[in-house]
DRENPA-3360 file (N, C-alpha, C; in nm, 2 decimals, always signed):
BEGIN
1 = XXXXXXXX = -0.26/-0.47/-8.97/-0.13/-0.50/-9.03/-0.08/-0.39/-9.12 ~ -0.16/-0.32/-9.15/-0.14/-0.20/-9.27/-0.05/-0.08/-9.19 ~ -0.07/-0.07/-9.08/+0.02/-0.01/-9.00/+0.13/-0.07/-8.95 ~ +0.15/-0.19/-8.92/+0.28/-0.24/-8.89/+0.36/-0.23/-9.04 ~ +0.31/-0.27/-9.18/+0.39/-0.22/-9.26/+0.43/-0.07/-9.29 ~ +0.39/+0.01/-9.26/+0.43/+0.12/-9.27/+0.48/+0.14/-9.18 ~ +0.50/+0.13/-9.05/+0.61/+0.10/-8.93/+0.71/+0.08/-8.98 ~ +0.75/-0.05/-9.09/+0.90/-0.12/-9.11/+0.93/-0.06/-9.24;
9 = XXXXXXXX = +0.86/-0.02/-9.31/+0.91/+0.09/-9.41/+0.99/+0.17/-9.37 ~ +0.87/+0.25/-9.29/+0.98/+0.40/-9.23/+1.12/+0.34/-9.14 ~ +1.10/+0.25/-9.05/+1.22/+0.20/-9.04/+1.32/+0.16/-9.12 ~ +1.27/+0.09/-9.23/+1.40/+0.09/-9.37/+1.43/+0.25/-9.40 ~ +1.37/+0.27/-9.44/+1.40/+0.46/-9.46/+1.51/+0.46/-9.40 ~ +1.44/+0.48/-9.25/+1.57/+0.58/-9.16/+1.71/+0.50/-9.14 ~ +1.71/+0.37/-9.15/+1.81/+0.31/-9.16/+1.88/+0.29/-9.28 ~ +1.85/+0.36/-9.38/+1.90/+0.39/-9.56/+2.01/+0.52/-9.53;
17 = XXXXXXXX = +1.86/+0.61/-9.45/+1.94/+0.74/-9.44/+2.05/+0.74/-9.35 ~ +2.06/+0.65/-9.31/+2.24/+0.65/-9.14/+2.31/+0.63/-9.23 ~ +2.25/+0.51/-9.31/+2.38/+0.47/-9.36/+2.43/+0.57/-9.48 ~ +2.37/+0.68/-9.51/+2.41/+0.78/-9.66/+2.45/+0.85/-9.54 ~ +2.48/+0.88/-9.43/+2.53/+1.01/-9.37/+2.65/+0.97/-9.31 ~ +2.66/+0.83/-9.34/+2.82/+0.78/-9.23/+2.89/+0.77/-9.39 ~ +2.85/+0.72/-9.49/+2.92/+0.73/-9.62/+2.95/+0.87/-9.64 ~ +2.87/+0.99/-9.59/+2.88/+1.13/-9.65/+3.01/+1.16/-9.56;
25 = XXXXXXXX = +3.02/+1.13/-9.41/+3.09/+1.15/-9.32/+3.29/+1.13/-9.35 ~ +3.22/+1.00/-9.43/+3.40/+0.96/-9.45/+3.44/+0.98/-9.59 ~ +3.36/+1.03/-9.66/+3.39/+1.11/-9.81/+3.42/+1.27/-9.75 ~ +3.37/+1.30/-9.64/+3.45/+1.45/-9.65/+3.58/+1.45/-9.55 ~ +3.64/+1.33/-9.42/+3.73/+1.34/-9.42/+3.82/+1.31/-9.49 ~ +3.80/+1.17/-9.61/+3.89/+1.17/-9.70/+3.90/+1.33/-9.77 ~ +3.82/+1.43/-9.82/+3.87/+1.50/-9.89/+3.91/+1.55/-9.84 ~ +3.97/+1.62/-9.70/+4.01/+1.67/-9.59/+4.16/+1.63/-9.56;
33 = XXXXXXXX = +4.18/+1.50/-9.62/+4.30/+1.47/-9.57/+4.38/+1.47/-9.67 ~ +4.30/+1.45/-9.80/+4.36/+1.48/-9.94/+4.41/+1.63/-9.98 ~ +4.29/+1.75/-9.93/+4.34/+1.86/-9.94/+4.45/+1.92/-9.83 ~ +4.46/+1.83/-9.73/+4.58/+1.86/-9.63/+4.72/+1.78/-9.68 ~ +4.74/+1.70/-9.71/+4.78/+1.65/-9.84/+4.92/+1.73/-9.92 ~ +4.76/+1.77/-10.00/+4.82/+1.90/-10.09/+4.88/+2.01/-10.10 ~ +4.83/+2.07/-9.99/+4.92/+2.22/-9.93/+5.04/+2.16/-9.87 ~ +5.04/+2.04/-9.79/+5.20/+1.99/-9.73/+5.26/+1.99/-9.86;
41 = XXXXXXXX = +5.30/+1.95/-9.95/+5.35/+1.91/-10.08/+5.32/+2.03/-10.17 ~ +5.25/+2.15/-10.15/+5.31/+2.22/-10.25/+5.32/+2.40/-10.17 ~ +5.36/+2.39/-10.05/+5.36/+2.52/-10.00/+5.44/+2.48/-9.86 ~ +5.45/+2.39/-9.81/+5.51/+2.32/-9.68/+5.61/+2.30/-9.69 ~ +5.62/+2.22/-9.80/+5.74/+2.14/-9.78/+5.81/+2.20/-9.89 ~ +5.82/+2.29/-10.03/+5.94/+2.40/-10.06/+5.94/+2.46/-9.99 ~ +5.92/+2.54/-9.91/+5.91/+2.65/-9.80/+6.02/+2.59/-9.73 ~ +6.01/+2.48/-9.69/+6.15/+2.43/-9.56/+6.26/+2.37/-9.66;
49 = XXXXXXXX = +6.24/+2.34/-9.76/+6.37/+2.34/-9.89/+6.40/+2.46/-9.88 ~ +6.36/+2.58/-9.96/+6.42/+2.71/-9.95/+6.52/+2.78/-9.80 ~ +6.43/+2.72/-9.74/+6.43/+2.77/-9.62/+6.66/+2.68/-9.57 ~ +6.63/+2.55/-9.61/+6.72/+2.52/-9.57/+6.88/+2.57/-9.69 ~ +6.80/+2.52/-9.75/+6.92/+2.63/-9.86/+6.96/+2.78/-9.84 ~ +6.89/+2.87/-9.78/+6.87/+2.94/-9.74/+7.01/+2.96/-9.61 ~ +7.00/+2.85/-9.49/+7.05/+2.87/-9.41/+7.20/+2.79/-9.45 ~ +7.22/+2.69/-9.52/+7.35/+2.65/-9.63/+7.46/+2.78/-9.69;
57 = XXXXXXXX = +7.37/+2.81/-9.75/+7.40/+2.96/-9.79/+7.50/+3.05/-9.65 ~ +7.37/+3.04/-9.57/+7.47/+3.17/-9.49/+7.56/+3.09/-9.38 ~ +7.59/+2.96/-9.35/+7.70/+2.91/-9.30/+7.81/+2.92/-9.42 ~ +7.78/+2.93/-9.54/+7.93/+2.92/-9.61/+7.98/+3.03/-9.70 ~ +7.90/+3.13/-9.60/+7.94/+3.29/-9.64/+8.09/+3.32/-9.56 ~ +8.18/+3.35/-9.62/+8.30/+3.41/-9.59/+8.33/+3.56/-9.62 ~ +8.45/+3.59/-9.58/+8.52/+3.72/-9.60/+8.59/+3.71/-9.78 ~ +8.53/+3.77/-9.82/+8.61/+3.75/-9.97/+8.55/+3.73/-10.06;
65 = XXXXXXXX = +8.39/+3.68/-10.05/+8.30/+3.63/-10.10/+8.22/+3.73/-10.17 ~ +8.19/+3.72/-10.29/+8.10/+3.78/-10.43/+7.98/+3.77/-10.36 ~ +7.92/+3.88/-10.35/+7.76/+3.84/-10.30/+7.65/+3.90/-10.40 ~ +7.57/+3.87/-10.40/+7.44/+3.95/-10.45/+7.31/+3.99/-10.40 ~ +7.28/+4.08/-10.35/+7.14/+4.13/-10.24/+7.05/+4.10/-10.32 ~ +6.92/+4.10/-10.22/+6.81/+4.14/-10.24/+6.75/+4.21/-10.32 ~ +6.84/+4.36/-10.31/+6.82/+4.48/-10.41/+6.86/+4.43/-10.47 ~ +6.95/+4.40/-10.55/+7.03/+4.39/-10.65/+7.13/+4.43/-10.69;
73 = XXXXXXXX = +7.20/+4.46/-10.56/+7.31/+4.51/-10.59/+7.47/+4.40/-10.53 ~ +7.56/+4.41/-10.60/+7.69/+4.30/-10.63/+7.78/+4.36/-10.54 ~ +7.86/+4.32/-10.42/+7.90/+4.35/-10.35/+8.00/+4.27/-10.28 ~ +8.14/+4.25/-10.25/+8.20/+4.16/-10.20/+8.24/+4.17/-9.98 ~ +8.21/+4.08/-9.99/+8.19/+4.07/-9.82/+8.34/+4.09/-9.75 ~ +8.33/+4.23/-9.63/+8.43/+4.22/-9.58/+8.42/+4.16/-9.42 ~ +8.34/+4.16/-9.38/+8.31/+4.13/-9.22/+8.13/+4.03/-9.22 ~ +8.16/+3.93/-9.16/+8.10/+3.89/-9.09/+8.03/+3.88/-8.93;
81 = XXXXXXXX = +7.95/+3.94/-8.86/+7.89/+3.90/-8.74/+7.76/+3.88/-8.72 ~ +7.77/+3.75/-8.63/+7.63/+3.67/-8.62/+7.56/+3.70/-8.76 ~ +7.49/+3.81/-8.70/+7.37/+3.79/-8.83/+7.38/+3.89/-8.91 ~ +7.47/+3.98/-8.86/+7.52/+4.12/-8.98/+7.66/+4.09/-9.06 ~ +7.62/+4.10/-9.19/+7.68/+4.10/-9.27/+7.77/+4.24/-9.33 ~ +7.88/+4.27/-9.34/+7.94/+4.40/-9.37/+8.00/+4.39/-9.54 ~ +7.93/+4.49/-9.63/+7.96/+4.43/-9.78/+8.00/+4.57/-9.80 ~ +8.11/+4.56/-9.88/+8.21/+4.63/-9.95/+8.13/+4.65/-10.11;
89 = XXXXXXXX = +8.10/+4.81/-10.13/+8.00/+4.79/-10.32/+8.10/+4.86/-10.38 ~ +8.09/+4.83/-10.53/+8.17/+4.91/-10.64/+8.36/+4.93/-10.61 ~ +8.39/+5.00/-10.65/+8.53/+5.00/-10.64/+8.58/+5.15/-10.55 ~ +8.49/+5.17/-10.45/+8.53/+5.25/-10.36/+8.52/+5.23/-10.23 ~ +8.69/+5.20/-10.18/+8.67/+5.14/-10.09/+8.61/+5.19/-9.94 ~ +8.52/+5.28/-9.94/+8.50/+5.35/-9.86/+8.32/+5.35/-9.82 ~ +8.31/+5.27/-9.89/+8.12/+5.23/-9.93/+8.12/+5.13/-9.87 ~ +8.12/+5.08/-9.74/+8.05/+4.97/-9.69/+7.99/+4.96/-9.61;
97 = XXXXXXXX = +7.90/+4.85/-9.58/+7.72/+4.88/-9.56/+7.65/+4.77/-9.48 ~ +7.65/+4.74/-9.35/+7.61/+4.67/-9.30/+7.48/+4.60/-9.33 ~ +7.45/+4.51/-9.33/+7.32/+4.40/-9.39/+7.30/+4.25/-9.34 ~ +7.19/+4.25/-9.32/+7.12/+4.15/-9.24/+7.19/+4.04/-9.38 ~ +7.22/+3.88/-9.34/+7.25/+3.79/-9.39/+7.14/+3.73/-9.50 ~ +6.98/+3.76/-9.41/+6.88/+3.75/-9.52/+6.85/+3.81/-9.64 ~ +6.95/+3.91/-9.67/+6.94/+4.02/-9.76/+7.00/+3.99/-9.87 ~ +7.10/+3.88/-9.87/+7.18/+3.84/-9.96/+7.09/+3.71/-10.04;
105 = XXXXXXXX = +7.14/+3.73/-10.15/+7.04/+3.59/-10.25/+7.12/+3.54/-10.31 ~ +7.25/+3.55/-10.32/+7.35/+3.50/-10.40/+7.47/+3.46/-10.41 ~ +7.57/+3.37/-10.36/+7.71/+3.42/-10.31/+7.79/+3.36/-10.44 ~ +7.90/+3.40/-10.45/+7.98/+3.31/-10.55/+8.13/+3.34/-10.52 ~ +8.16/+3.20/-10.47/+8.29/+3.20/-10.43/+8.42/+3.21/-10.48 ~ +8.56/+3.29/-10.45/+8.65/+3.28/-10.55/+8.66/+3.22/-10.60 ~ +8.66/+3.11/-10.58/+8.73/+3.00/-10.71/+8.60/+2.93/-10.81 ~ +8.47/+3.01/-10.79/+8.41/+3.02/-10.94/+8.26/+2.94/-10.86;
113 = XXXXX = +8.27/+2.85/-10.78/+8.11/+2.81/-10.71/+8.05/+2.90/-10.68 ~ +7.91/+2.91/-10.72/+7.81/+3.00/-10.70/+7.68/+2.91/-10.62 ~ +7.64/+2.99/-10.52/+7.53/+2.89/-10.45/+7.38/+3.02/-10.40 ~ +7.29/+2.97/-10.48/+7.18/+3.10/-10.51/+7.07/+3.04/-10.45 ~ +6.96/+3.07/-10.43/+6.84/+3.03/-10.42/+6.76/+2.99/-10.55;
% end
């Protein structure tokens, strides 16, 4: 008999231990789904805000329009295509400078709206 109880021990054991390894199991995909979670909500999802502001911005870029680059430099827009932007700098009208639409970070419209990132 002294060996059948040591038989049903070790079988309580092993059946102690399943059950701490299916408990370990769903504590690490909860943490898994929590830290996936978190990066959607803080790197995901302003990234596609910026991103859409971003493309707001360059649908309501006109000819006429106050801009501000990248560099930093202030420049008013004379030509638009597709994705090249043609900006007029300083008060010489002979300085104008073709630039990608991404280049711009700033526009402000004549009549005083400004729409920035």
């Amino acid at each position: 008999m002294s060996m059948m109880n040591m038989y049903l021990a070790a079988a309580d054991a092993a059946g102690a231990g399943a059950a701490g390894a299916g408990t370990t199991v769903g504590m690490i995909i909860f943490y898994v789904v929590i830290i996936g979670a978190m990066m959607y909500f803080m790197a995901i999802r302003p990234q596609k805000k910026q991103q859409k502001t971003m493309d707001e911005m360059s649908q309501a870029l006109e000819a006429g329009d106050s801009v501000c680059t990248t560099s930093g430099f202030y420049g008013v827009v004379v030509d638009i295509k597709d994705d090249v932007v043609v900006i007029e700098f300083g008060s010489n009208k002979n300085c104008r400078i073709p630039m990608k639409k991404a280049a711009i970070q700033a526009v402000e419209k004549p009549d005083g709206t400004t729409i920035s990132l």
